[in-house]
PyMOL Python script that loads the backbone (N, CA, C, O; Angstrom):
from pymol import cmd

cmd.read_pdbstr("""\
ATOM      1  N   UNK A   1      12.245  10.391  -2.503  1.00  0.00           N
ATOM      2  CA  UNK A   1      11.194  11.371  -2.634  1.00  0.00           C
ATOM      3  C   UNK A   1      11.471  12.600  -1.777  1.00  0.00           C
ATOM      4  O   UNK A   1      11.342  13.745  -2.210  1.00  0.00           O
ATOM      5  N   UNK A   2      11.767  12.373  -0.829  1.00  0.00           N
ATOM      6  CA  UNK A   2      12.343  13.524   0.612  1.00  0.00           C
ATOM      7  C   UNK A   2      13.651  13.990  -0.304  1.00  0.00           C
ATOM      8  O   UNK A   2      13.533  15.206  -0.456  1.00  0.00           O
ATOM      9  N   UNK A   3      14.540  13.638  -0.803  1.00  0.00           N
ATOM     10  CA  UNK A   3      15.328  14.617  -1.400  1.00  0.00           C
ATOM     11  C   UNK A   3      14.979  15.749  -2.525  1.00  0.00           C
ATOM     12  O   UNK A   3      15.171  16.963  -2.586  1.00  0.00           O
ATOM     13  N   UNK A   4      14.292  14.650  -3.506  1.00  0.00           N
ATOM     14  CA  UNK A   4      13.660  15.515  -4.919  1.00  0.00           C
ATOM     15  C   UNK A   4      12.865  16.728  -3.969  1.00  0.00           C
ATOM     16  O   UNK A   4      13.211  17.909  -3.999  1.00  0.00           O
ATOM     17  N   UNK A   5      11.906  16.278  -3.254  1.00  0.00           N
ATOM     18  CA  UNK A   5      11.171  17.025  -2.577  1.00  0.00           C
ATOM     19  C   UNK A   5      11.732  18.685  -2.424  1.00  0.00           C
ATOM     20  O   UNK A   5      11.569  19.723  -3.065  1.00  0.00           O
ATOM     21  N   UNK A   6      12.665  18.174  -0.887  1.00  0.00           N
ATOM     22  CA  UNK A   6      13.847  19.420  -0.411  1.00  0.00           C
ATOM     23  C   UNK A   6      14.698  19.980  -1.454  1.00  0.00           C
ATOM     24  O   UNK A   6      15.233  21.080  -1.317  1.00  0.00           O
ATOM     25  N   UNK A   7      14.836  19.268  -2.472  1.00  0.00           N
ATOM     26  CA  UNK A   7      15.710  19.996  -3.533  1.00  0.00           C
ATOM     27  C   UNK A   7      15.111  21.124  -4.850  1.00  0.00           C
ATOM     28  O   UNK A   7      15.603  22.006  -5.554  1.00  0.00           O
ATOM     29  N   UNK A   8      13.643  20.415  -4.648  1.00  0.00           N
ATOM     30  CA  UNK A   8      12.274  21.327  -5.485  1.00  0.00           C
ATOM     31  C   UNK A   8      12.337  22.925  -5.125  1.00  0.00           C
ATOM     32  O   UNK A   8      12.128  23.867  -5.889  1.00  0.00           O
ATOM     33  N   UNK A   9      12.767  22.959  -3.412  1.00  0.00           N
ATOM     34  CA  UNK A   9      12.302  23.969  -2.723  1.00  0.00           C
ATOM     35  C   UNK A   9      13.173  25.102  -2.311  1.00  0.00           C
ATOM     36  O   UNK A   9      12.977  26.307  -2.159  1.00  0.00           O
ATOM     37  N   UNK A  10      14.381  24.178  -2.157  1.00  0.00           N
ATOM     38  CA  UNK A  10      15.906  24.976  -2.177  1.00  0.00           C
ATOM     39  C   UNK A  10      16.150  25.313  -4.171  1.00  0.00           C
ATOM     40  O   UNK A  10      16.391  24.516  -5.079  1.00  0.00           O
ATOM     41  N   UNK A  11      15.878  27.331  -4.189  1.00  0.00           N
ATOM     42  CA  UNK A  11      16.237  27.463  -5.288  1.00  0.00           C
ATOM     43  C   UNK A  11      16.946  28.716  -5.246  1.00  0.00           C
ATOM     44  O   UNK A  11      17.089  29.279  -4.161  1.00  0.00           O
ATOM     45  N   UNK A  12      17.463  29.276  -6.437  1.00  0.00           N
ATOM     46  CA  UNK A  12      18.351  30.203  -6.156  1.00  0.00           C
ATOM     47  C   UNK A  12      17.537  31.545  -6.521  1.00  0.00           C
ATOM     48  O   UNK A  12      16.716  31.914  -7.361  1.00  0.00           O
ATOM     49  N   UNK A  13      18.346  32.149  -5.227  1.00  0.00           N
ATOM     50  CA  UNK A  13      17.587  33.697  -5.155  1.00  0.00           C
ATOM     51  C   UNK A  13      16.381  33.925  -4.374  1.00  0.00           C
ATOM     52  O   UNK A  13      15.713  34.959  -4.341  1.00  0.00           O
ATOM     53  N   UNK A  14      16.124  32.508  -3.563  1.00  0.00           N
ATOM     54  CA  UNK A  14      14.959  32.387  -2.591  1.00  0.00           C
ATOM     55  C   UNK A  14      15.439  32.342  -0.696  1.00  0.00           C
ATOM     56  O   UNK A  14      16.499  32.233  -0.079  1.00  0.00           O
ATOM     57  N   UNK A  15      14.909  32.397  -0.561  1.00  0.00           N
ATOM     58  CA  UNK A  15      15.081  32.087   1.001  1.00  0.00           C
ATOM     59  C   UNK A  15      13.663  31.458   1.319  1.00  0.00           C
ATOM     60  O   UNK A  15      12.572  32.025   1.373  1.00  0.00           O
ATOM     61  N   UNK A  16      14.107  29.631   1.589  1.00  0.00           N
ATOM     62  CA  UNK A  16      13.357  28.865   2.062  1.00  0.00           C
ATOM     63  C   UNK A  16      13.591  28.051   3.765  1.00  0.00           C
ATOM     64  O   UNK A  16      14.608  27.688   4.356  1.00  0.00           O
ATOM     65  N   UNK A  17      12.374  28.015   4.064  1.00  0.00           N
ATOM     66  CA  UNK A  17      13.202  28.054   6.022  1.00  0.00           C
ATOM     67  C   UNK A  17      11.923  26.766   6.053  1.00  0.00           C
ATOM     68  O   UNK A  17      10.756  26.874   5.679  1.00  0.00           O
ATOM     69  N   UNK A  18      12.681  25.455   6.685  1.00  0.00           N
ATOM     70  CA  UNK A  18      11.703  23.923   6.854  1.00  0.00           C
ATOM     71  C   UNK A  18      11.746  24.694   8.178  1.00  0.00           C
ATOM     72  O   UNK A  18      12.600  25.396   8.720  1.00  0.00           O
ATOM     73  N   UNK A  19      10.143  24.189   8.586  1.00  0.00           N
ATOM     74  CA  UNK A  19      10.301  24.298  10.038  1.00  0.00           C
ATOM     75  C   UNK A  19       8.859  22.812  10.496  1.00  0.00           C
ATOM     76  O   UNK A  19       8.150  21.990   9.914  1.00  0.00           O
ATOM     77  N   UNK A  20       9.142  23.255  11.760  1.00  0.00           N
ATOM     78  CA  UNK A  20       7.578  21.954  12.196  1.00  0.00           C
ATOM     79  C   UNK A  20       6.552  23.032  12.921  1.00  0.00           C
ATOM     80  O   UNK A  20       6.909  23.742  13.861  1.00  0.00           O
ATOM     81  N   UNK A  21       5.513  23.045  12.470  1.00  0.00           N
ATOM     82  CA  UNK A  21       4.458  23.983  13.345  1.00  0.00           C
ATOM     83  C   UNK A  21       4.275  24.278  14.645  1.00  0.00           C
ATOM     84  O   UNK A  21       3.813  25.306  15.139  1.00  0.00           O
ATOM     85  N   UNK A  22       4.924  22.678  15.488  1.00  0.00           N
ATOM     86  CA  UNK A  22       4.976  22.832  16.774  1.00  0.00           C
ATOM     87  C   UNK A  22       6.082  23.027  17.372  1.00  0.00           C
ATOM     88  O   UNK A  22       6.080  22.921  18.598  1.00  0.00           O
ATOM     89  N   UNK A  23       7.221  23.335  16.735  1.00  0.00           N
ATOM     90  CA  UNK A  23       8.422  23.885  17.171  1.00  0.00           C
ATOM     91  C   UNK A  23       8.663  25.292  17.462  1.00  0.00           C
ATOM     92  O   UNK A  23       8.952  26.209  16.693  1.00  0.00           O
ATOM     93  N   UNK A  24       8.445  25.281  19.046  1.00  0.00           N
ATOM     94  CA  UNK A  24       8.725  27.128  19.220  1.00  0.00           C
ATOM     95  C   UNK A  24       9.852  28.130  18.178  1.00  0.00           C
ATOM     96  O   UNK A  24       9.649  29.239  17.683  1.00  0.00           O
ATOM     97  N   UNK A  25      11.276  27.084  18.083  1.00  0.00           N
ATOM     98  CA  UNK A  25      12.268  27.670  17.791  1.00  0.00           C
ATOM     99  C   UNK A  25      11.583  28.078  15.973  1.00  0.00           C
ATOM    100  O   UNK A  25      12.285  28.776  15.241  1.00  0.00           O
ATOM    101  N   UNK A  26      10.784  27.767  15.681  1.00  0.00           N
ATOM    102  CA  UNK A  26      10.182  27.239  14.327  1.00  0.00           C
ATOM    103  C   UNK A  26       9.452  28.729  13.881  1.00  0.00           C
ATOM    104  O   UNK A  26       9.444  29.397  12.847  1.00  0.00           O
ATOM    105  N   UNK A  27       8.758  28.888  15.433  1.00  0.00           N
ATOM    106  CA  UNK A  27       7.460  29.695  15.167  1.00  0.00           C
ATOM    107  C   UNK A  27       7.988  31.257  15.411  1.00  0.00           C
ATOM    108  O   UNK A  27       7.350  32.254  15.072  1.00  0.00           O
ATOM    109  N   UNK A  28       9.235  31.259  16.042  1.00  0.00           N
ATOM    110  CA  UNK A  28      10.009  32.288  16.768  1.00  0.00           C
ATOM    111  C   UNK A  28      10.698  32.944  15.318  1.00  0.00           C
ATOM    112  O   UNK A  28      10.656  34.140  15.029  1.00  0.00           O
ATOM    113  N   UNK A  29      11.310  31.911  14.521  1.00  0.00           N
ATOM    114  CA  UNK A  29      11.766  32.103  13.580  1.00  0.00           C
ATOM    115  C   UNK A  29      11.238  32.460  11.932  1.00  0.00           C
ATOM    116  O   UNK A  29      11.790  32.929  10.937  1.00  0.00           O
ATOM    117  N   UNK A  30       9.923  31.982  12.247  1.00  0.00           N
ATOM    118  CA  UNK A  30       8.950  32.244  11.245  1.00  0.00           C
ATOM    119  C   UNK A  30       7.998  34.034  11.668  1.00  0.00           C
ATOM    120  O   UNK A  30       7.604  34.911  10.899  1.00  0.00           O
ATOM    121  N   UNK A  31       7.963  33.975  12.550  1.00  0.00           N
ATOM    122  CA  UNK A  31       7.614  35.281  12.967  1.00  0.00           C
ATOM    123  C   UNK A  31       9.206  36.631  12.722  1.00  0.00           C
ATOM    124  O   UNK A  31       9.172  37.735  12.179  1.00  0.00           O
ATOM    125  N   UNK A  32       9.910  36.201  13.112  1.00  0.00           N
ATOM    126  CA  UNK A  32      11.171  37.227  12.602  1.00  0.00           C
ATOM    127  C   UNK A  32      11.579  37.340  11.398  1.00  0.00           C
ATOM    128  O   UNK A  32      12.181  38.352  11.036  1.00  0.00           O
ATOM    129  N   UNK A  33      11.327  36.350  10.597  1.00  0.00           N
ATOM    130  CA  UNK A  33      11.446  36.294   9.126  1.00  0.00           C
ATOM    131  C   UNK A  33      10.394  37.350   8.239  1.00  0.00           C
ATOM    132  O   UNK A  33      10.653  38.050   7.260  1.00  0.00           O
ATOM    133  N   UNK A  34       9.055  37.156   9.025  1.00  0.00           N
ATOM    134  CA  UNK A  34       8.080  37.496   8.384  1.00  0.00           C
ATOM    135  C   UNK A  34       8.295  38.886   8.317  1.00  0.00           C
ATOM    136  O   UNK A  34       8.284  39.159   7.116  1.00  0.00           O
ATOM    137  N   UNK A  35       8.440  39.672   8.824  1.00  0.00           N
ATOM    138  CA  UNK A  35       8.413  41.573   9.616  1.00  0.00           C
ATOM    139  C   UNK A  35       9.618  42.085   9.040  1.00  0.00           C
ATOM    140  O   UNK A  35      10.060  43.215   9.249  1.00  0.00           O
ATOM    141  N   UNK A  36      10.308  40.915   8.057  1.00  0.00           N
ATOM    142  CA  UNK A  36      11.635  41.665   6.731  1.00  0.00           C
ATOM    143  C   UNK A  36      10.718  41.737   5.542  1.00  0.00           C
ATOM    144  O   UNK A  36       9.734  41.024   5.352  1.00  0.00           O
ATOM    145  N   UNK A  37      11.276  42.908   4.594  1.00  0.00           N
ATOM    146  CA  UNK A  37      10.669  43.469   3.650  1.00  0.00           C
ATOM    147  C   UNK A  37      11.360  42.483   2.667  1.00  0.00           C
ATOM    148  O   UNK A  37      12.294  42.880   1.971  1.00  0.00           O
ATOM    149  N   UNK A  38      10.916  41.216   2.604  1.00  0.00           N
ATOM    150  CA  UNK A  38      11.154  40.143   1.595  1.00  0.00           C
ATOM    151  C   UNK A  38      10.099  41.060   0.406  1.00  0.00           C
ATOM    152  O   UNK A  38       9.325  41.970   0.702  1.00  0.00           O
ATOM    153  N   UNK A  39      10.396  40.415  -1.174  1.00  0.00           N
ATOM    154  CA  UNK A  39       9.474  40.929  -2.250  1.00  0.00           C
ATOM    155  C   UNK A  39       8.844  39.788  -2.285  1.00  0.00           C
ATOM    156  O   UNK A  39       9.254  38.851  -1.600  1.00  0.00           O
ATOM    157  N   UNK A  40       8.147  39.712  -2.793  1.00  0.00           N
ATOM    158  CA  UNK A  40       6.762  38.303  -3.021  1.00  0.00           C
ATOM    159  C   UNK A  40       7.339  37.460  -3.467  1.00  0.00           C
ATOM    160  O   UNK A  40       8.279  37.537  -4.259  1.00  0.00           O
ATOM    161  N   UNK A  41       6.738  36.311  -2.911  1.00  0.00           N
ATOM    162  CA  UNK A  41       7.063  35.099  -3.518  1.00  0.00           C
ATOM    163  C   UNK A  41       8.919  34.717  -3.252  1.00  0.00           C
ATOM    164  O   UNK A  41       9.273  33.708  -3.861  1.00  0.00           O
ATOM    165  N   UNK A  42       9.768  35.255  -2.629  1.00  0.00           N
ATOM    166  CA  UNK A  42      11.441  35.163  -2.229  1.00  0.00           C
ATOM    167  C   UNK A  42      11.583  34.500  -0.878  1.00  0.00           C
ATOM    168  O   UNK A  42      12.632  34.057  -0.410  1.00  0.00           O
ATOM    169  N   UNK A  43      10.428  34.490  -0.332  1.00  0.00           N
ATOM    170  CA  UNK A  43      10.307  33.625   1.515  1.00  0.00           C
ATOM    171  C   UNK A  43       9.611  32.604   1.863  1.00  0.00           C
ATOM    172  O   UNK A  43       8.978  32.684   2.916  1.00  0.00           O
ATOM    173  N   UNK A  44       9.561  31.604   1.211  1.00  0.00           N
ATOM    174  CA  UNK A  44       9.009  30.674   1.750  1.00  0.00           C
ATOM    175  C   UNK A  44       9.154  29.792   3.411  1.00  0.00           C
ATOM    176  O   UNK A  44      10.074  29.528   4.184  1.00  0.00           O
ATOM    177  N   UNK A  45       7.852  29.594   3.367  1.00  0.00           N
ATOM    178  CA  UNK A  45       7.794  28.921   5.320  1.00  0.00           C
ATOM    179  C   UNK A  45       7.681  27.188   4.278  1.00  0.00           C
ATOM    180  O   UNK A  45       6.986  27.130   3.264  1.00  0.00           O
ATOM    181  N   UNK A  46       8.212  26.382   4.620  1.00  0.00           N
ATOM    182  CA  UNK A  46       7.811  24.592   4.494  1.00  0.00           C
ATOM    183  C   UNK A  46       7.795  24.265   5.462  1.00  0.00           C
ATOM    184  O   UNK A  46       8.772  24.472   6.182  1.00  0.00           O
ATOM    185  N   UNK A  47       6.277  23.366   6.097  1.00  0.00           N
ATOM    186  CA  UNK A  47       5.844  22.511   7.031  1.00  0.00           C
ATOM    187  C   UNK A  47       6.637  21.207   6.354  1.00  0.00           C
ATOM    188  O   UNK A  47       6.407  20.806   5.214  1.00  0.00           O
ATOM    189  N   UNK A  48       7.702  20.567   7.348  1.00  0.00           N
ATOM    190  CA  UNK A  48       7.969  19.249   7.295  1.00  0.00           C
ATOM    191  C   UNK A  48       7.117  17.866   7.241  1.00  0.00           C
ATOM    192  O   UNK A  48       7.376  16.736   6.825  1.00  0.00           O
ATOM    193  N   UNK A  49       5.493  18.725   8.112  1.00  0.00           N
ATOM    194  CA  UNK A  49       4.741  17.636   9.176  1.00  0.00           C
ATOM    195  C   UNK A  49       4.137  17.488   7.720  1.00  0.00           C
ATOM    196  O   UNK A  49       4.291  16.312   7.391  1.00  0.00           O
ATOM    197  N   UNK A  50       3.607  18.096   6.868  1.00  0.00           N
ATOM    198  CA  UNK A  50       2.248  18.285   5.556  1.00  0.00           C
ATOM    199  C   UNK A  50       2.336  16.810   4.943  1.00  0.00           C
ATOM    200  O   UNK A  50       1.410  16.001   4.891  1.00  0.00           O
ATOM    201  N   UNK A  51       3.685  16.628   4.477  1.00  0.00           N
ATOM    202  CA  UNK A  51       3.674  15.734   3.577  1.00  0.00           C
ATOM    203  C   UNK A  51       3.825  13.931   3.880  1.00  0.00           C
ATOM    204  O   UNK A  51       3.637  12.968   3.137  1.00  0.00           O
ATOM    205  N   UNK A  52       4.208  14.029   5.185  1.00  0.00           N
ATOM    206  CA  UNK A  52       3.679  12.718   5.681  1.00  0.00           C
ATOM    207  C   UNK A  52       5.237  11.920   5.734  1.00  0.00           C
ATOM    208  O   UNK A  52       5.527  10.775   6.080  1.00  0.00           O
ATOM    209  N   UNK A  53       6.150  13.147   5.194  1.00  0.00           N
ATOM    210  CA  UNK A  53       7.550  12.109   4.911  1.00  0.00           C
ATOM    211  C   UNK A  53       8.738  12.650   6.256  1.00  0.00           C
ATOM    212  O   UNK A  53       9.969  12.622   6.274  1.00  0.00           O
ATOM    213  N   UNK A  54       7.969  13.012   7.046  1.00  0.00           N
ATOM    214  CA  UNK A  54       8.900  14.042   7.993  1.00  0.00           C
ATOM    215  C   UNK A  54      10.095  13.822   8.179  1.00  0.00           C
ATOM    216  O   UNK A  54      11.060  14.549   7.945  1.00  0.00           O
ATOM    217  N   UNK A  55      10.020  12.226   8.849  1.00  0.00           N
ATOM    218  CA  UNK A  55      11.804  11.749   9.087  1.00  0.00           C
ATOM    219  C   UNK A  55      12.281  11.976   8.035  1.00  0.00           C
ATOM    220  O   UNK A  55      13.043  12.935   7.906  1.00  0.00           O
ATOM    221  N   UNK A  56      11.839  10.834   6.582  1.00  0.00           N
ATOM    222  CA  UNK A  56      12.898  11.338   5.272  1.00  0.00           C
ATOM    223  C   UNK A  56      13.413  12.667   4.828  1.00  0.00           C
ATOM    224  O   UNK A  56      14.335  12.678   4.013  1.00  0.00           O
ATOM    225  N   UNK A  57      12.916  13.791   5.278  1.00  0.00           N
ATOM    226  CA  UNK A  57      13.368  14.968   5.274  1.00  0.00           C
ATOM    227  C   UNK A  57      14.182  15.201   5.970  1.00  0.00           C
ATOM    228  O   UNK A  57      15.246  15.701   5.604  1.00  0.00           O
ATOM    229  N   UNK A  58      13.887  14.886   7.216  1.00  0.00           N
ATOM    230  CA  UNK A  58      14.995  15.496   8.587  1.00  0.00           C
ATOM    231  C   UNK A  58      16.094  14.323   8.372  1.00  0.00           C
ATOM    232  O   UNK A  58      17.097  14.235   9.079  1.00  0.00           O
ATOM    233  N   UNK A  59      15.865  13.659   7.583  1.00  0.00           N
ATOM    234  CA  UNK A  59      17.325  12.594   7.755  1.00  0.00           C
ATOM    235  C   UNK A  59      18.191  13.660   5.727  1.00  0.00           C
ATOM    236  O   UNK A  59      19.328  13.988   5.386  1.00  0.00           O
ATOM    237  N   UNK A  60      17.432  13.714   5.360  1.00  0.00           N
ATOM    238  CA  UNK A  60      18.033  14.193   3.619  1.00  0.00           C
ATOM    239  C   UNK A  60      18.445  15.571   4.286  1.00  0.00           C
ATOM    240  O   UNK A  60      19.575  15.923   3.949  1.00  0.00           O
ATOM    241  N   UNK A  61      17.604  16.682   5.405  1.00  0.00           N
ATOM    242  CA  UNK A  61      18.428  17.667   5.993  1.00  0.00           C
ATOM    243  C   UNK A  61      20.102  17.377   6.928  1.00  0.00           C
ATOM    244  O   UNK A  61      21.073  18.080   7.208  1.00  0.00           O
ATOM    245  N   UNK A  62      19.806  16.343   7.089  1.00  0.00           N
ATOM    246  CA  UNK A  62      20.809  16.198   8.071  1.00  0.00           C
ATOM    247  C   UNK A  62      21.729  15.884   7.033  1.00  0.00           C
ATOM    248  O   UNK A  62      22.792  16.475   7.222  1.00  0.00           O
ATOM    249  N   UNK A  63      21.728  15.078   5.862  1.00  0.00           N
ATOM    250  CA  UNK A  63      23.306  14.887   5.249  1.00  0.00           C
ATOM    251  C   UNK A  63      23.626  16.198   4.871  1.00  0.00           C
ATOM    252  O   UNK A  63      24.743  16.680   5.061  1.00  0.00           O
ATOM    253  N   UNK A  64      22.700  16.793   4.347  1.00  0.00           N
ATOM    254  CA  UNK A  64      23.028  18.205   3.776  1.00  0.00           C
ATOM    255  C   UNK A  64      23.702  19.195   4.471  1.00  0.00           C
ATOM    256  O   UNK A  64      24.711  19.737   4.020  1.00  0.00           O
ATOM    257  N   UNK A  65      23.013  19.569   5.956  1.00  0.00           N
ATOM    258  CA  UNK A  65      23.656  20.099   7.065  1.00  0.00           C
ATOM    259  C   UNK A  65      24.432  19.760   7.922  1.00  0.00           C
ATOM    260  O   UNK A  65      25.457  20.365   8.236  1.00  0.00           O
ATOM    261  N   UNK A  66      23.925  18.527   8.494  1.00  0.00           N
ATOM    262  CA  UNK A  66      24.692  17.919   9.482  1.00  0.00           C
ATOM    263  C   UNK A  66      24.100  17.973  10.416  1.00  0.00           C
ATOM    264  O   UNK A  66      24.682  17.542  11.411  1.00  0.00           O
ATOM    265  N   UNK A  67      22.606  18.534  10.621  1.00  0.00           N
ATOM    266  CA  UNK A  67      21.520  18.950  11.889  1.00  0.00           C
ATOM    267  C   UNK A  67      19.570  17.865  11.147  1.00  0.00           C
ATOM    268  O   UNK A  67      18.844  18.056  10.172  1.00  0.00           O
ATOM    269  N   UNK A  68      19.550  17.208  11.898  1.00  0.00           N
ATOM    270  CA  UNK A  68      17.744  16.664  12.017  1.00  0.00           C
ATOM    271  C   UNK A  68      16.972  17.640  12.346  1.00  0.00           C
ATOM    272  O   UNK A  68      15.756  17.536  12.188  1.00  0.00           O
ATOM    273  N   UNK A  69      17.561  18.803  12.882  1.00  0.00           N
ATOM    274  CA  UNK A  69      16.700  20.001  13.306  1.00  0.00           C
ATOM    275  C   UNK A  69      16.387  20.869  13.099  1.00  0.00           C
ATOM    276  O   UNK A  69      17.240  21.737  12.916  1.00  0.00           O
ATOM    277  N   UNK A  70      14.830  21.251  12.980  1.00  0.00           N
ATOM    278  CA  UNK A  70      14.318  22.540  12.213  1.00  0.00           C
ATOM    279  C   UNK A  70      14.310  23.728  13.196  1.00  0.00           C
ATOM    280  O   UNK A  70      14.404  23.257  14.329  1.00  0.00           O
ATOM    281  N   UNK A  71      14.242  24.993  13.230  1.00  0.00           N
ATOM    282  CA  UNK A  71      14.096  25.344  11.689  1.00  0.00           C
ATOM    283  C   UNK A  71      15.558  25.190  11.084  1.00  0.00           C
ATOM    284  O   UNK A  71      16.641  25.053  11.653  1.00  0.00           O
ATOM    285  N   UNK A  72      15.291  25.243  10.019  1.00  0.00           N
ATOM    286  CA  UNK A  72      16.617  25.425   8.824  1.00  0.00           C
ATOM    287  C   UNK A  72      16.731  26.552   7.765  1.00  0.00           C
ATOM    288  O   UNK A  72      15.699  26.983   7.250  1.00  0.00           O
ATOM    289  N   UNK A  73      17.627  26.916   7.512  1.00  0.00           N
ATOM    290  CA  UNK A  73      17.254  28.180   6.920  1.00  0.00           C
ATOM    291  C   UNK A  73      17.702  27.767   5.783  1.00  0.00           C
ATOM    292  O   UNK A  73      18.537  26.933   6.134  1.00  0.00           O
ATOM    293  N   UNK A  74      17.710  27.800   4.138  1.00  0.00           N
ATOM    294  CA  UNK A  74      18.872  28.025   3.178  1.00  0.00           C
ATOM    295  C   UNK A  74      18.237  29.371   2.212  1.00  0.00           C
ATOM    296  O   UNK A  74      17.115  29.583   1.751  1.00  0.00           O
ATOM    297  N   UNK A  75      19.523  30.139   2.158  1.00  0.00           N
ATOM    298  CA  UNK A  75      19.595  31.101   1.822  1.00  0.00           C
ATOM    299  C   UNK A  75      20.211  31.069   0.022  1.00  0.00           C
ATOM    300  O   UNK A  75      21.408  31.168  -0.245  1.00  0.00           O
ATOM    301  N   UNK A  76      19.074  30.906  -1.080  1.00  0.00           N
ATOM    302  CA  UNK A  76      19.695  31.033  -2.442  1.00  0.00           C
ATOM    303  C   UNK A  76      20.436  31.856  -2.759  1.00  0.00           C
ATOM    304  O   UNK A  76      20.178  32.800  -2.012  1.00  0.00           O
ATOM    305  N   UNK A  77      21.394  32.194  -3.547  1.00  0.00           N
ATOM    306  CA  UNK A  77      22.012  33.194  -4.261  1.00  0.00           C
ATOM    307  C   UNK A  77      22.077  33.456  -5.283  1.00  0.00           C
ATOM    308  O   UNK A  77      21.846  32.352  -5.777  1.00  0.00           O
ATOM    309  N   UNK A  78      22.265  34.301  -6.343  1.00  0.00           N
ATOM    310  CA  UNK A  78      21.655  34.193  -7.560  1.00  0.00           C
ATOM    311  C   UNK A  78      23.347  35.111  -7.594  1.00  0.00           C
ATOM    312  O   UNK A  78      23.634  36.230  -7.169  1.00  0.00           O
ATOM    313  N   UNK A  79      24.283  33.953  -8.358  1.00  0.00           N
ATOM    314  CA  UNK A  79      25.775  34.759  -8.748  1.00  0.00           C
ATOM    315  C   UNK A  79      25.351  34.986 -10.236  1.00  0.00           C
ATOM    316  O   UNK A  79      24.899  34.075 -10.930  1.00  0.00           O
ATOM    317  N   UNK A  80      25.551  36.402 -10.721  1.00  0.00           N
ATOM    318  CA  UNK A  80      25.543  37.242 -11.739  1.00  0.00           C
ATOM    319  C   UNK A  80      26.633  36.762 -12.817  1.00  0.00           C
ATOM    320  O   UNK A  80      26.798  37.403 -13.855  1.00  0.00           O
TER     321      UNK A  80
END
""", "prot")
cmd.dss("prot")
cmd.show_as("cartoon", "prot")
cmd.util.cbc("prot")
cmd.orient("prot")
């Protein structure tokens, strides 16, 4: 479920960033994100904590990255 989940959210041409609400590095990073002239709907913030599956995420982030630790950034690309 934690993969389908993270994989729902990672799409192309988006910039989606997991973070945890109580993670400074989270909130530091969600605030610098915010004050770029993203167009609507291209920036998503995901709370890890919401869905109740936190570890299964931070463990499906970690094969993906190689890090349990938020924030995470992935950056879509949309090749032409």
């Amino acid at each position: 479920m934690a993969q389908a989940f993270v994989n729902s959210k990672i799409q192309s041409g988006k910039v989606v960033v997991f973070i945890n609400p109580t993670c400074p590095y989270c909130t530091r990073t969600q605030e610098l994100l915010s004050q770029l002239p993203f167009k609507q709907g291209l920036l998503e913030f995901v709370d890890i904590t919401a869905s109740g599956d936190t570890n299964e995420i931070q463990d499906y982030l970690q094969q993906l990255t190689g890090a349990r630790t938020v924030p995470q950034v992935f950056i879509g690309i949309k090749i032409l």
